[in-house]
Every structure is written in structure tokens, then in C-alpha cells.
C-alpha positions as CSV (number, residue, x, y, z in Angstrom):
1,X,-147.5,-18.2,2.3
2,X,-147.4,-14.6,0.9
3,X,-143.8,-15.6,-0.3
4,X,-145.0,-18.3,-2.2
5,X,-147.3,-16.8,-3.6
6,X,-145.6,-13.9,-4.4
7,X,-143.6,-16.0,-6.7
8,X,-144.2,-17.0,-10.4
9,X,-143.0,-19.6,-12.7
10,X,-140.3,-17.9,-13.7
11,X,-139.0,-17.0,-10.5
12,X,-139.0,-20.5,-9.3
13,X,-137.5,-21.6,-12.8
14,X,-134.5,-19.1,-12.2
15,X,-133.7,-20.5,-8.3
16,X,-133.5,-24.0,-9.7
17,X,-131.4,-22.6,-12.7
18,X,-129.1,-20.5,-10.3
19,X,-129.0,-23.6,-7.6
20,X,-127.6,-26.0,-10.7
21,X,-125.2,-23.8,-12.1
22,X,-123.7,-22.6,-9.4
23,X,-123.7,-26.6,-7.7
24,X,-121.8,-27.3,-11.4
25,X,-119.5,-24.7,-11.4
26,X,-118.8,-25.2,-7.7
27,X,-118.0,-28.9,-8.5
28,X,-116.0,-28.8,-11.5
29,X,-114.0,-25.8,-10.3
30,X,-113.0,-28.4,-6.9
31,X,-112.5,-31.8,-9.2
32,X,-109.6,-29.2,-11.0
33,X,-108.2,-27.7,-7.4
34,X,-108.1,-31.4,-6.5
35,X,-106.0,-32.4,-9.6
36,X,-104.5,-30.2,-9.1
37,X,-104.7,-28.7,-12.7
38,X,-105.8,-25.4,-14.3
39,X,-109.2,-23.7,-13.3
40,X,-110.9,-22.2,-16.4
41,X,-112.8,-19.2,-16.3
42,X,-113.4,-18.5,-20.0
43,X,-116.8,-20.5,-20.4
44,X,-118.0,-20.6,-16.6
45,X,-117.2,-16.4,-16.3
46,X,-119.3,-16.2,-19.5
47,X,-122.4,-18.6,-18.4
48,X,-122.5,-16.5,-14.5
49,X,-122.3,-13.3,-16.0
50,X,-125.0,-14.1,-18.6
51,X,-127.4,-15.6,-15.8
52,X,-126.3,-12.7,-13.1
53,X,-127.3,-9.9,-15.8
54,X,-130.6,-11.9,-16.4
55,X,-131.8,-12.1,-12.9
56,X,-130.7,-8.2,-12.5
57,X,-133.3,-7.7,-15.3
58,X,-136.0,-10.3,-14.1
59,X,-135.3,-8.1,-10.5
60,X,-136.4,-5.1,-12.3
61,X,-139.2,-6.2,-13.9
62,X,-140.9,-7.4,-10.8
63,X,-140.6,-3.7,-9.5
64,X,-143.6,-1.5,-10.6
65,X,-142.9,2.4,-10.2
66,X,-146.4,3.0,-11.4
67,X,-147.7,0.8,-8.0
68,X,-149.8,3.8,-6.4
69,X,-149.7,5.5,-9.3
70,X,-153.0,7.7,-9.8
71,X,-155.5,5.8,-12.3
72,X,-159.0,6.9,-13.9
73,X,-161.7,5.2,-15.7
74,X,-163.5,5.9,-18.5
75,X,-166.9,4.3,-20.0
76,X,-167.7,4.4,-23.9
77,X,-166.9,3.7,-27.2
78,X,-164.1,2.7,-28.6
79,X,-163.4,5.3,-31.2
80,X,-160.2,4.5,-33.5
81,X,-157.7,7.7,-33.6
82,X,-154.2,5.7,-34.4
83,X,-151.7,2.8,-34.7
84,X,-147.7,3.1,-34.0
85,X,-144.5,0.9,-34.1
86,X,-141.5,0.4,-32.2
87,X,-138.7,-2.0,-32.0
88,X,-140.2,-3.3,-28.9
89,X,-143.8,-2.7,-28.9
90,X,-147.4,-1.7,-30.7
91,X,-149.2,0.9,-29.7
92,X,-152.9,1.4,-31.2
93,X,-154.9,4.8,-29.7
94,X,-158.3,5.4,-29.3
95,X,-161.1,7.2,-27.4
96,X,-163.4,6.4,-25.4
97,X,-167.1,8.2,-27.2
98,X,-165.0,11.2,-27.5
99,X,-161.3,12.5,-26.3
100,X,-162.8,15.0,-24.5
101,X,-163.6,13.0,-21.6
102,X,-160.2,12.2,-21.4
103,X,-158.6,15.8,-21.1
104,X,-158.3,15.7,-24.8
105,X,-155.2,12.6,-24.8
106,X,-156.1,9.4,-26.4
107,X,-155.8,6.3,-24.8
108,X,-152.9,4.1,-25.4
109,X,-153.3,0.2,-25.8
110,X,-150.4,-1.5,-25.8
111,X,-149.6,-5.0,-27.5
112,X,-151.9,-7.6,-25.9
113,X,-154.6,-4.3,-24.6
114,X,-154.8,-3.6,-28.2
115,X,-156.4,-6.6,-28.9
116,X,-158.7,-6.8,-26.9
117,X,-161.7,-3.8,-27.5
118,X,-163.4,-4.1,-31.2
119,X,-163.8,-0.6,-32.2
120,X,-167.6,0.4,-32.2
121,X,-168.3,-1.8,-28.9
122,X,-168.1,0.0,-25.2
123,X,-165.9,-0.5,-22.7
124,X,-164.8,0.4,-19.4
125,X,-161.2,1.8,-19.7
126,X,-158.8,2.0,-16.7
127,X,-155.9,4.3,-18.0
128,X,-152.8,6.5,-15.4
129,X,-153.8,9.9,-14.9
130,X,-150.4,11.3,-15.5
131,X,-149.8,11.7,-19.9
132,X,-146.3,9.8,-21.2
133,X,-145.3,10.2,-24.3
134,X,-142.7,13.2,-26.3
135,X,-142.9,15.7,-29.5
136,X,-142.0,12.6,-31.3
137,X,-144.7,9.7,-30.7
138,X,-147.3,12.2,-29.2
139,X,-148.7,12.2,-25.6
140,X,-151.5,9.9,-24.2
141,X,-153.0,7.8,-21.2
142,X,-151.7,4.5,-21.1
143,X,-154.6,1.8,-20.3
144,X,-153.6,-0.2,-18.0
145,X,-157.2,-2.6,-17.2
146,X,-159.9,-2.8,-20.1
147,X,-163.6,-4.3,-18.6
148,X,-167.6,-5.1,-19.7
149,X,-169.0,-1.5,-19.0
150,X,-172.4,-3.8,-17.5
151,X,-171.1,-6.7,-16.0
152,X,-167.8,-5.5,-14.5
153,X,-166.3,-8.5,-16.3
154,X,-162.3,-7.8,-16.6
155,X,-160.9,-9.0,-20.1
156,X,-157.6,-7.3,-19.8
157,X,-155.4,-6.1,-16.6
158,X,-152.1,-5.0,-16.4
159,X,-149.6,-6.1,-13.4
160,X,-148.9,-3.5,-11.3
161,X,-148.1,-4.9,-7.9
162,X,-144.8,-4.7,-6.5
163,X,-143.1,-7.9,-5.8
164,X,-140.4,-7.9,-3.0
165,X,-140.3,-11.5,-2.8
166,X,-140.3,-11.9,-6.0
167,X,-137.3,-9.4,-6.5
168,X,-135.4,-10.6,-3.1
169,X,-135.0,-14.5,-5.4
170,X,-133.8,-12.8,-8.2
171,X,-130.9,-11.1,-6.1
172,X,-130.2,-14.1,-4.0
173,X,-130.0,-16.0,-7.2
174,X,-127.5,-13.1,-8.5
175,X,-125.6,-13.8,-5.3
176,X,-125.7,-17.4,-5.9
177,X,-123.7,-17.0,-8.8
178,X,-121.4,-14.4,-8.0
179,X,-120.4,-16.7,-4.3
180,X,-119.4,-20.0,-7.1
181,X,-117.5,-17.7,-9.3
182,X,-115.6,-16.2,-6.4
183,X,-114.7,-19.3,-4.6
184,X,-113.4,-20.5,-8.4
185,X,-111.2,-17.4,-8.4
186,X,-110.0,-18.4,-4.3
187,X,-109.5,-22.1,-5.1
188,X,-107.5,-20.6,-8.5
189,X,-105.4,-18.3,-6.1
190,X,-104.5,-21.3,-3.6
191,X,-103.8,-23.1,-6.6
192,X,-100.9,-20.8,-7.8
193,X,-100.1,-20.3,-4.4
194,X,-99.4,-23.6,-3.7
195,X,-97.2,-23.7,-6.5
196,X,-95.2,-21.1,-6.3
197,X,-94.2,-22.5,-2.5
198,X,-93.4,-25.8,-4.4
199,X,-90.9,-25.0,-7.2
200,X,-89.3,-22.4,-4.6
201,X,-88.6,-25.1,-2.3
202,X,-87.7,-27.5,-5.4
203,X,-84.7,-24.3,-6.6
204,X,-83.6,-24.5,-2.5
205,X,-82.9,-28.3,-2.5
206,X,-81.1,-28.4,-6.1
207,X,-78.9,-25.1,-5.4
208,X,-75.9,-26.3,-3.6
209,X,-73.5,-23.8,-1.6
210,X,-70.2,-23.3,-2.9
211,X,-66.8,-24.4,-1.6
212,X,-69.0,-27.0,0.0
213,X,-65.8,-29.7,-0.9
214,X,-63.1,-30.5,1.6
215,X,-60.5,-28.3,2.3
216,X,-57.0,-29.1,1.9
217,X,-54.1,-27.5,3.9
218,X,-51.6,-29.0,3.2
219,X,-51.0,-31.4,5.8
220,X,-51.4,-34.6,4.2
221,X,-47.5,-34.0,2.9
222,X,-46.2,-33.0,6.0
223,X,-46.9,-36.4,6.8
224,X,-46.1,-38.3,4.3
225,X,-42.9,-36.9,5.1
């Protein structure tokens, strides 16, 4: 059971995606070893190697290097210091009451965290202990779990758990892949090898050795004599 539920949609949406490509390639790459006509590569090489690379990265993210990571929290109120942009995400910062009782480093709320606190209200903050950040963008705590200070009540969490099943389908499914592609490029190899044995045995039978006609010596006049 802890596979399964170590799984997520996703995950289970990639297997069936890897199972049905590969069952596709598989076939169609047979039906043209049976008729013994070209196997193409162009398209099939292109849709594997775009499904392999996204399994890699769906592998990757189910790894978390910041699993045991160290982690604080933090009661007050949200205090607004900041707001940044990237090409990939939004950052907004903030305190919690003061800076101070974060080591001076404002919290960092990230995309869907930064929606959640209204600024003015408390919070409980769980943030890393260890500063990210450069010259550049600044350095800060990232929050990784935002709660009702009273209640307890979680409105945001961050997924931090490390998912070896999770990870294990996405490689299988890589390998899935990579086994129809292969036995495309062994079926393509017989193919040609076939061949080759064919038209060599084809230039044997039509060559024919010379002086194969019948030899005359002479003695047909003798006789006739």
C-alpha cells in the first residue's frame, strides 16, 4: 500500500502514457520488420526522447533535498517589506511583527504562499533555517507551511517528502521507452542484415564462371576424316 500511495495522478498518468507509447512503437516498428519495409526513426525517436526527458524531470521533482532540512516557526504579523519577479516565479517578503525575530532575513512566500496571509492579520510561519538567496535578489527564509496562530489550522504546506516510489515509475517509465526504441533499432539492423545476405546470394547465382563452354580439341576432324 505505501507504493500506492506514494503515487499521484501524474505518476499514474505517465505509466499509462509510457505503457501506450512504447505498446505503439513496439507494434508499428514489427508490422514494418514483417513487410519487410523501412523502419522510421524520425517521428518515433522524437516522441521517446521527448517523453524519456519528461519522466527524467517528473523523477527530479519527486526528490526533495530540503527533506530533513532544518525548519523554524515564527508567530506574528504579517508586515509587508517586498515583491519580486522572475521568469519562473513570484516572490513577495514579509515579516512576521518584526525581522528581528527572524535573525533580521525576511520571509520569502513564494507563488501560491503569497496568497495566502493578508497583511495586518497573524500567522504562524514555518520557514528553513538556512538563508537562500545572492547580492542580486537579496537573502531570506523561504516559508515553506503558513497556519492559524490559535487554531493550528494549516492553510498552506509545502511538499517536502521524498518519493522513491514515486521516482522508481518515472525511471521504469524512462526504461520503458528507451527498451521500444532499442528493439526498433535491432529489428532495423536484422532488417538490413537480412538484406545484405539476399542480394549477395542474388550476385552469386547471376555471375557465371568463365570458360564454363565446351572445349574443343580438335578431335571432331580427326574423325570426320
Amino acid at each position: 500500500m505505501a507504493f500506492l500511495n506514494d503515487l499521484d495522478a501524474l505518476s499514474w498518468a505517465a505509466t499509462i502514457v509510457a505503457l501506450l507509447v512504447s505498446c505503439l512503437v513496439t507494434f508499428v516498428n514489427f508490422q514494418d520488420w514483417r513487410d519487410h519495409q523501412k523502419i522510421e526513426f524520425d517521428g518515433r525517436a522524437i516522441l521517446v526522447m521527448f517523453l524519456g526527458m519528461a519522466f527524467i524531470v517528473g523523477a527530479f521533482r519527486s526528490y526533495s533535498p530540503n527533506a530533513n532540512a532544518p525548519r523554524k516557526t515564527v508567530k506574528g504579523i504579517a508586515r509587508f517589506v517586498g515583491v519580486s519577479n522572475s521568469r519562473s516565479a513570484h516572490y513577495e517578503y514579509i515579516c512576521a511583527t518584526s525581522c528581528e525575530l527572524t535573525g533580521g532575513y525576511a520571509l520569502a512566500l513564494r507563488d501560491e504562499a503569497a496568497r495566502i496571509p493578508h497583511i495586518g492579520s497573524s500567522y504562524a510561519f514555518t520557514y528553513l533555517e538556512h538563508p537562500v538567496g545572492n547580492a542580486f535578489t537579496g537573502v531570506s527564509l523561504r516559508v515553506i507551511a503558513i497556519a492559524e496562530p490559535d487554531s493550528g489550522q494549516v492553510l498552506y504546506a509545502l511538499d517536502l517528502t521524498n518519493h522513491p516510489y514515486r521516482i522508481a515509475t518515472y525511471l521504469l517509465d524512462t526504461v520503458l521507452l528507451v527498451s521500444a526504441g532499442l528493439l526498433g533499432g535491432l529489428l532495423n539492423r536484422s532488417q538490413h542484415h537480412g538484406h545484405s545476405e539476399e542480394s549477395t546470394s542474388n550476385e552469386e547465382e547471376e555471375e557465371e564462371p568463365r570458360g564454363s563452354g565446351p572445349i574443343s580439341l580438335g578431335l571432331e576432324s580427326k574423325d570426320a576424316r
